[in-house]
VEXLUM-229114 format. One record per residue (C-alpha): residue number from 1; residue in three letters; x negated, y, z. Coordinates in steps of 0.2 Angstrom, whole numbers. Layout:
# VEXLUM-229114
+-----+------+-------+-------+-------+
| pos | code |     u |     v |     w |
+-----+------+-------+-------+-------+
| NUM |  ALA |     X |     Y |     Z |
...
+-----+------+-------+-------+-------+
This chain:
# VEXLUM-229114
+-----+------+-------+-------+-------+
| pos | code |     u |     v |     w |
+-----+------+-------+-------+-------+
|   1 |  UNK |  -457 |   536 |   652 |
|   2 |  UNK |  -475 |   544 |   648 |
|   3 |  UNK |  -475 |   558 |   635 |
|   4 |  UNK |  -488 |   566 |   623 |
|   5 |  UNK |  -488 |   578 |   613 |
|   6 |  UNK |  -494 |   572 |   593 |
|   7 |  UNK |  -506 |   581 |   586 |
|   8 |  UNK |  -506 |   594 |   573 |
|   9 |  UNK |  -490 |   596 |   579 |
|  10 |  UNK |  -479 |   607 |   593 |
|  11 |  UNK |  -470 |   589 |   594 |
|  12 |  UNK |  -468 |   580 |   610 |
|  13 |  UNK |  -465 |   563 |   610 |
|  14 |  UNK |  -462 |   548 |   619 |
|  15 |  UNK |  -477 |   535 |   621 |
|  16 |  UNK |  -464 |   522 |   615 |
|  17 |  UNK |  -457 |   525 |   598 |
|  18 |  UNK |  -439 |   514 |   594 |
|  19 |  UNK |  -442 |   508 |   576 |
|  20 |  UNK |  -424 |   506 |   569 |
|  21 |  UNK |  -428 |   492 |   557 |
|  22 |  UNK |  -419 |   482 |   565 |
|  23 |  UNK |  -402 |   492 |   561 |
|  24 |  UNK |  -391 |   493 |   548 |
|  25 |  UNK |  -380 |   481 |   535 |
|  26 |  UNK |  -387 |   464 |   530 |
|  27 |  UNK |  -394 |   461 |   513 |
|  28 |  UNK |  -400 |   446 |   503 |
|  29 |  UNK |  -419 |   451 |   504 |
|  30 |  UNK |  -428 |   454 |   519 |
|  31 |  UNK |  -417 |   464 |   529 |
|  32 |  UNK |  -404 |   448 |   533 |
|  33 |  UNK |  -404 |   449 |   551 |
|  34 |  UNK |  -401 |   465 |   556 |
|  35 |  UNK |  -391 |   471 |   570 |
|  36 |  UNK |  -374 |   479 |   566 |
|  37 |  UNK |  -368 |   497 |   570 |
|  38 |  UNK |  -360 |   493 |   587 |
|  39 |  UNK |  -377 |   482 |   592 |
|  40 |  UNK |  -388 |   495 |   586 |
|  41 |  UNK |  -379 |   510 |   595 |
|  42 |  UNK |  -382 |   501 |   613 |
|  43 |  UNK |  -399 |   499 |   609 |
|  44 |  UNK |  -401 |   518 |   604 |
|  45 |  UNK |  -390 |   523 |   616 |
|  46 |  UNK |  -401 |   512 |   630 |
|  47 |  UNK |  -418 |   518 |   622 |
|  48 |  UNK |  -411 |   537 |   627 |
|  49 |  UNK |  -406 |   531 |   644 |
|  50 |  UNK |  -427 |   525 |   646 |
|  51 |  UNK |  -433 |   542 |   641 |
|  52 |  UNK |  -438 |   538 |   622 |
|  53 |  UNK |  -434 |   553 |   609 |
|  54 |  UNK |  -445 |   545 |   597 |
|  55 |  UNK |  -436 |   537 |   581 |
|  56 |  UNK |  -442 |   528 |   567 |
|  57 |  UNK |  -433 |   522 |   551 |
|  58 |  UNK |  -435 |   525 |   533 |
|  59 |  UNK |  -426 |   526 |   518 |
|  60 |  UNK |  -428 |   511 |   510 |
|  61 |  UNK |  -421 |   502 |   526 |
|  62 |  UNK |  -407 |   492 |   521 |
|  63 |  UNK |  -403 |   501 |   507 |
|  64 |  UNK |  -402 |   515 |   519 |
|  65 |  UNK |  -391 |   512 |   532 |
|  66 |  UNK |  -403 |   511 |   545 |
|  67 |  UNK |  -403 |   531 |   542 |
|  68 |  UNK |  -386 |   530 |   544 |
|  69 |  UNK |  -385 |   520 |   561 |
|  70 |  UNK |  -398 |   533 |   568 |
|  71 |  UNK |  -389 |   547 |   561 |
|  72 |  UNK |  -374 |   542 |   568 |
|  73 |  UNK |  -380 |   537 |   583 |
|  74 |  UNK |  -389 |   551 |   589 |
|  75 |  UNK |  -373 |   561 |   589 |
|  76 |  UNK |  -373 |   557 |   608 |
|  77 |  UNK |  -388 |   567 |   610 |
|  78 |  UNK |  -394 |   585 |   607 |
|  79 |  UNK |  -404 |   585 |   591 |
|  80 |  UNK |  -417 |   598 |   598 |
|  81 |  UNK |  -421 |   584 |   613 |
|  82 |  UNK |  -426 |   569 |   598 |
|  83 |  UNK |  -439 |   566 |   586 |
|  84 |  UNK |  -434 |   556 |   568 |
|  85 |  UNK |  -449 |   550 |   556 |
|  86 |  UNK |  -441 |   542 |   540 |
|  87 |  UNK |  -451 |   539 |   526 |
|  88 |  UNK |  -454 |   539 |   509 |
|  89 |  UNK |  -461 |   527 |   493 |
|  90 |  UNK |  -452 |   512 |   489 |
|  91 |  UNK |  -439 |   522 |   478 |
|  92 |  UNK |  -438 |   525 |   460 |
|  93 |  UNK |  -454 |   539 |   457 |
|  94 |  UNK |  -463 |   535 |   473 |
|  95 |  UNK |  -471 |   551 |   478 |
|  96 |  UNK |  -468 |   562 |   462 |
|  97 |  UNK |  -461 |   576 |   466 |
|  98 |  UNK |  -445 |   573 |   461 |
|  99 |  UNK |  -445 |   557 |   472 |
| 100 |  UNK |  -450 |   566 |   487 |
| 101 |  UNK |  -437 |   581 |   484 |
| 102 |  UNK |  -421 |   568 |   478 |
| 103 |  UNK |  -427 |   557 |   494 |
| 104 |  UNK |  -428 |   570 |   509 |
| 105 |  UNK |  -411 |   576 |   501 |
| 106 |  UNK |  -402 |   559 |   502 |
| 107 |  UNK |  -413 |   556 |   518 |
| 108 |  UNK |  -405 |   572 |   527 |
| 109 |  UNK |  -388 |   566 |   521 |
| 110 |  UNK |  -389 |   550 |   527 |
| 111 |  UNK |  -393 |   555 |   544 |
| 112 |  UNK |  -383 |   567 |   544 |
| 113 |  UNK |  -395 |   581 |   551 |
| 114 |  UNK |  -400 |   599 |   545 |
| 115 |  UNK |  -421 |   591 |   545 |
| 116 |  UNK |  -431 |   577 |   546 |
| 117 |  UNK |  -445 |   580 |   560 |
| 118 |  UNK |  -459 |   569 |   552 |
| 119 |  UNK |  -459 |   562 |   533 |
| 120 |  UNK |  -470 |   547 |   531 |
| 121 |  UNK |  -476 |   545 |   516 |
| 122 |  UNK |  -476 |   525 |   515 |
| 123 |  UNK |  -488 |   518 |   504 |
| 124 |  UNK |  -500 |   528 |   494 |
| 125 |  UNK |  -495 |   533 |   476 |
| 126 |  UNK |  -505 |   527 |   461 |
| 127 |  UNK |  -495 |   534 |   448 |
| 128 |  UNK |  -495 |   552 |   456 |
| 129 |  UNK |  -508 |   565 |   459 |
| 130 |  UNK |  -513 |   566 |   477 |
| 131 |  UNK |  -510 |   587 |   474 |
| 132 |  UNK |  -494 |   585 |   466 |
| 133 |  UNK |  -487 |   577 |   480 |
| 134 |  UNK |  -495 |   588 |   494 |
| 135 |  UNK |  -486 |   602 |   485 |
| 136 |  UNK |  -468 |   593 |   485 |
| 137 |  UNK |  -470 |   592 |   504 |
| 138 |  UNK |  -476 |   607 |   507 |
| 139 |  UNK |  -461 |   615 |   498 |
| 140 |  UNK |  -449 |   604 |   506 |
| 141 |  UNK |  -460 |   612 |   523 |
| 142 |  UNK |  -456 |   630 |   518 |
| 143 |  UNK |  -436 |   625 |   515 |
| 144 |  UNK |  -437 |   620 |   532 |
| 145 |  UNK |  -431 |   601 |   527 |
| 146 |  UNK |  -445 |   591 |   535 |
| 147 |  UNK |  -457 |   601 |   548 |
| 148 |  UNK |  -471 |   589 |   547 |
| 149 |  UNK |  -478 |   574 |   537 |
| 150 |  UNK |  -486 |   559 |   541 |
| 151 |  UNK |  -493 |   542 |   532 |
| 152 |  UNK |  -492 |   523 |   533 |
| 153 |  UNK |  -499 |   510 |   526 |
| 154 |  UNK |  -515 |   513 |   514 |
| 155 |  UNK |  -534 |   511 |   514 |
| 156 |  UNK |  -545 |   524 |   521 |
| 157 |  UNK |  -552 |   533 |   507 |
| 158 |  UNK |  -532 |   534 |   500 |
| 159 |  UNK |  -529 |   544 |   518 |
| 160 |  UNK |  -544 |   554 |   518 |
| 161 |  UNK |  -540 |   563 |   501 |
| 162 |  UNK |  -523 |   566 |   507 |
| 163 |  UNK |  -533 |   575 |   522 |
| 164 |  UNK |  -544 |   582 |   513 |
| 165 |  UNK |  -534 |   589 |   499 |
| 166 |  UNK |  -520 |   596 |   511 |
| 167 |  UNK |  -536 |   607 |   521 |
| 168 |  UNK |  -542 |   612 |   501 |
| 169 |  UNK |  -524 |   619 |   497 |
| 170 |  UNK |  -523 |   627 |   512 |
| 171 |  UNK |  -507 |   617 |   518 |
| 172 |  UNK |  -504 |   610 |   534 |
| 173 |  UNK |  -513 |   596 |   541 |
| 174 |  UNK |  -506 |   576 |   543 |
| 175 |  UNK |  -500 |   574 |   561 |
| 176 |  UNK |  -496 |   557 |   562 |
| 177 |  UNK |  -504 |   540 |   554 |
| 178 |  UNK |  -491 |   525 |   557 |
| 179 |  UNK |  -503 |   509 |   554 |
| 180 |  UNK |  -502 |   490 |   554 |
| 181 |  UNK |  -513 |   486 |   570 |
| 182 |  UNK |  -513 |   473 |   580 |
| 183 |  UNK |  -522 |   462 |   593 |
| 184 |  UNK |  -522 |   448 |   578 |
| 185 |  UNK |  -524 |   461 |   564 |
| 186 |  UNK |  -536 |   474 |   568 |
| 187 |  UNK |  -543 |   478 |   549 |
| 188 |  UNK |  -538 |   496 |   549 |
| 189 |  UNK |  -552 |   500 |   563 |
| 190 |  UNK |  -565 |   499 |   549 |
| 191 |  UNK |  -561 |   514 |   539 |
| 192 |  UNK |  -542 |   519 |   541 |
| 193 |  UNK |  -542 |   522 |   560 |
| 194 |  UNK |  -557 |   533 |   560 |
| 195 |  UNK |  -553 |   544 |   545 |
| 196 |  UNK |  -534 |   547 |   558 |
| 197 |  UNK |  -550 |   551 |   572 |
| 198 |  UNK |  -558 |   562 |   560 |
| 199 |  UNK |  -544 |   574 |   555 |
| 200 |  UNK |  -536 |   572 |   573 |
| 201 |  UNK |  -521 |   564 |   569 |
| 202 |  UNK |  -509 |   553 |   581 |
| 203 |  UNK |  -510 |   535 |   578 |
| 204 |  UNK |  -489 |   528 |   578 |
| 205 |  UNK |  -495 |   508 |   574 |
| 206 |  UNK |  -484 |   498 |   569 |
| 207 |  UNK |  -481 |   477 |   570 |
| 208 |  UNK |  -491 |   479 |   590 |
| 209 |  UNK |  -483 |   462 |   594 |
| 210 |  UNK |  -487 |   454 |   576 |
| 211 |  UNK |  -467 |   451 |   574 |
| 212 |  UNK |  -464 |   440 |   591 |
| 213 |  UNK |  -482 |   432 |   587 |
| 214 |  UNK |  -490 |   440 |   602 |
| 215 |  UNK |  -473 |   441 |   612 |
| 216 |  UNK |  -471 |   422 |   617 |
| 217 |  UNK |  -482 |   406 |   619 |
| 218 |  UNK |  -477 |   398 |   605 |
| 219 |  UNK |  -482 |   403 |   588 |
| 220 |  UNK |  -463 |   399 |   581 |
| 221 |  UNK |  -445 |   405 |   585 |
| 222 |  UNK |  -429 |   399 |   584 |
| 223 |  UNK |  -425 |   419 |   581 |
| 224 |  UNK |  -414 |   425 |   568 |
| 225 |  UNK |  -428 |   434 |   560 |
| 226 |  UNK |  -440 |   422 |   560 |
| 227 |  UNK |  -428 |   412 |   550 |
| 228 |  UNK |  -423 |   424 |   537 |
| 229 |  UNK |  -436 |   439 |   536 |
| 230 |  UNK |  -442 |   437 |   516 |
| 231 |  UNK |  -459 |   445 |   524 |
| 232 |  UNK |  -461 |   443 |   542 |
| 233 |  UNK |  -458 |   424 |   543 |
| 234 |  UNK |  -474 |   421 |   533 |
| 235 |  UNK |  -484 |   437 |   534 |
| 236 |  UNK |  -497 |   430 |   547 |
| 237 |  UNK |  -494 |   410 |   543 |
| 238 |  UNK |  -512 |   410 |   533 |
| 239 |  UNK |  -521 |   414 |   549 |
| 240 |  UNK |  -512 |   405 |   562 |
| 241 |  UNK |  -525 |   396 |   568 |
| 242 |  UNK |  -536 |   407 |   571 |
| 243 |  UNK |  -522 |   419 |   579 |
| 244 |  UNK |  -515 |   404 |   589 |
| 245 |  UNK |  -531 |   407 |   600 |
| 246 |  UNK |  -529 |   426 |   602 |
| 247 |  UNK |  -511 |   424 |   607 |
| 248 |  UNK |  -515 |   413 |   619 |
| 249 |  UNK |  -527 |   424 |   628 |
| 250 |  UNK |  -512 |   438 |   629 |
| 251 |  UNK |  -501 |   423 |   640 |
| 252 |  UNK |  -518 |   421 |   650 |
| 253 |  UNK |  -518 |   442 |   655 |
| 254 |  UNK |  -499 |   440 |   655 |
| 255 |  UNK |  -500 |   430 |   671 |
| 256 |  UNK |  -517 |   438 |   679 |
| 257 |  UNK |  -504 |   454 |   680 |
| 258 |  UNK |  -488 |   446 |   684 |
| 259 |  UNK |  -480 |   453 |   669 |
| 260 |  UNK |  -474 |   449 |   649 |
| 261 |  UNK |  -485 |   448 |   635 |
| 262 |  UNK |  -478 |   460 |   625 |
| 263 |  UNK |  -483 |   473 |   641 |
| 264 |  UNK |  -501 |   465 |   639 |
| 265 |  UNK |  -501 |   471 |   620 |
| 266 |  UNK |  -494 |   488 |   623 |
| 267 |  UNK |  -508 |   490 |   638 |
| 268 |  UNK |  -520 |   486 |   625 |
| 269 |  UNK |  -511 |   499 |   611 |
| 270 |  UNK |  -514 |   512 |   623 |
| 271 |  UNK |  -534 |   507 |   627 |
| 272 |  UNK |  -536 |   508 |   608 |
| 273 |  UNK |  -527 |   527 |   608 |
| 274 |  UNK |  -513 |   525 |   600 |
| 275 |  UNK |  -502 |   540 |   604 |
| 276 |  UNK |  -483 |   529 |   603 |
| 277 |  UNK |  -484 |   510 |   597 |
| 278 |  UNK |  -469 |   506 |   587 |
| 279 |  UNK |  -457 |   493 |   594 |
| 280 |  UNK |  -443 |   484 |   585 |
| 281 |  UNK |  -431 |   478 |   599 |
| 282 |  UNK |  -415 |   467 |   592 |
| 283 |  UNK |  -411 |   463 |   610 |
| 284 |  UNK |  -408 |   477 |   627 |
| 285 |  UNK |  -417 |   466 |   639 |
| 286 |  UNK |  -432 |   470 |   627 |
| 287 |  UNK |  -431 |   487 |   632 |
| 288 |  UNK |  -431 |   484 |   648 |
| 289 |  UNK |  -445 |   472 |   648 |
| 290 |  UNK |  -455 |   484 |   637 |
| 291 |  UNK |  -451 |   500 |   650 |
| 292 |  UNK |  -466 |   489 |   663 |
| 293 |  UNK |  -479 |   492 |   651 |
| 294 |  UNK |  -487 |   509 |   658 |
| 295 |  UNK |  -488 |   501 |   676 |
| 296 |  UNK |  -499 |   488 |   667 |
| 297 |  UNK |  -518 |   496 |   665 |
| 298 |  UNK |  -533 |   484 |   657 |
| 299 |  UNK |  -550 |   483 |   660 |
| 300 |  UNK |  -563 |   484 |   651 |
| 301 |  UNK |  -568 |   466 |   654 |
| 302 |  UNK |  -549 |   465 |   649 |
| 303 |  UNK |  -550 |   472 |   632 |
| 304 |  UNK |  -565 |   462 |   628 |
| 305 |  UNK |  -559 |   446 |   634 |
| 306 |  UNK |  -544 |   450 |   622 |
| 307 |  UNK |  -554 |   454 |   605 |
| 308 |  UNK |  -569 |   442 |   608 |
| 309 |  UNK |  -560 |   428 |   598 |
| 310 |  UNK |  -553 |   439 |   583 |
| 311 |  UNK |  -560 |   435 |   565 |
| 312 |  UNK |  -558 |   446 |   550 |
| 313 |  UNK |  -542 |   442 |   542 |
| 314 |  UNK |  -538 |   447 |   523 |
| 315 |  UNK |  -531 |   463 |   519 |
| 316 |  UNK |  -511 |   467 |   523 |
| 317 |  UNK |  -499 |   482 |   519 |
| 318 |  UNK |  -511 |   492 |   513 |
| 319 |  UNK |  -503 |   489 |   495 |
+-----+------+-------+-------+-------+
């Protein structure tokens, strides 16, 4: 395992980051196919084993009980030794600051841990001044609830002011920016991923294998997921075509070095600087495929021969 310490931060984390997702009770809306507490602790409990301390889940994750699963979980482990991100947004208030201060209460109770090591805000907030919720995380800061904070999904501008507006009040600065980013969705390179440059935050991409789409030859699956994710199952249909072609060019690397495809797009993760791509893993042997990705390096010609095909794509996540 390679480590790195994020920025803004006296965290070290690392470069793989097990998104939890995949844990926690089934619903009827898009979280039908997620793993139960017993699957889900081997594959924590295997992550550990790799060398990864770096979690990801959110409240909003099956209702929850993805926090859960991790906080239960993560009993086996000395809590000083791991790193939790858990987010914030899709709850009653958003980002007002009686959302954030309800939401890091039930969060902590969830997983069953005296903090939460990075809060993510989710989305950004229409309804809320960007002040009003810099203030709530910084108080939930000074109780010593969350130690840092992080955002998601948003555009650029939305970022900036959070950045800017946290250096105005004098609180501490973002230290991580968890984006959708993608060899077949790289839209955030415009204006989201240099603003993340600009205020030296760490870069924790989600989706790096465009859910299975850059994992596998075909574009389909007979997978769980595939069959029952509300979101996922059609979220990149509109530009298959187009995306087919990039795909395809990940299999071509994936046999020049002798290794999986998924190993080709974390390669490429790492060329672009994330700091700790985000992986969802359903199955062990993932893991253990995934763990080949650092002895995979790509070349420039590499890089280029992967992003020559790519076409603008509309928009995603952001709202």
């Amino acid at each position: 395992m390679e480590y790195i310490k994020l920025k803004n931060s006296d965290l070290t984390v690392s470069r793989l980051c097990l998104g939890c997702m995949s844990f926690g009770e089934p619903d009827q809306g898009q979280y039908q196919w997620t793993l139960n507490y017993e699957d889900s602790e081997k594959i924590i409990l295997k992550a550990h084993e790799y060398g990864i301390n770096f979690f990801d889940t959110s409240n909003n994750y099956s209702g929850g009980s993805s926090e859960e699963y991790l906080g239960r979980a993560i009993k086996h482990f000395k809590r000083d030794e791991i790193v939790i991100a858990t987010k914030c947004y899709f709850n009653e208030g958003k980002l007002s600051p009686e959302a954030i201060h309800r939401e890091v209460a039930n969060s902590l109770k969830r997983l069953d841990t005296d903090y939460i090591d990075i809060l993510v805000l989710h989305r950004f907030d229409y309804d809320t001044p960007v002040e009003d919720t810099l203030k709530a995380l910084n108080e939930e800061v000074k109780a010593g609830h969350i130690h840092y904070y992080g955002a998601s999904a948003m555009y650029g501008y939305q970022f900036a002011e959070y950045c800017y507006k946290a250096k105005e009040l004098g609180y501490q600065p973002f230290t991580t920016l968890q984006n959708h980013y993608s060899l077949i969705y790289r839209e955030d390179e415009r204006d989201l991923i240099p603003v993340a440059k600009q205020f030296h935050v760490s870069r924790t991409s989600f989706a790096p294998f465009a859910a299975g789409r850059l994992a596998r030859k075909d574009w389909a699956s007979d997978s769980v997921r595939y069959q029952l994710d509300s979101r996922e199952g059609t979220r990149y249909d509109k530009t298959e075509e187009m995306d087919k072609a990039v795909a395809l060019r990940v299999y071509d690397l994936s046999i020049k070095y002798s290794c999986s495809m998924t190993n080709i797009c974390l390669a490429w993760q790492y060329a672009k600087d994330v700091d700790a791509p985000i992986i969802g893993i359903t199955k062990e042997k993932y893991l253990d495929d995934a763990m080949n990705c650092f002895n995979v390096k790509l070349s420039q010609e590499d890089i280029a021969y992967l992003e020559e095909l790519y076409i603008p794509h509309p928009i995603n996540s952001n709202r």
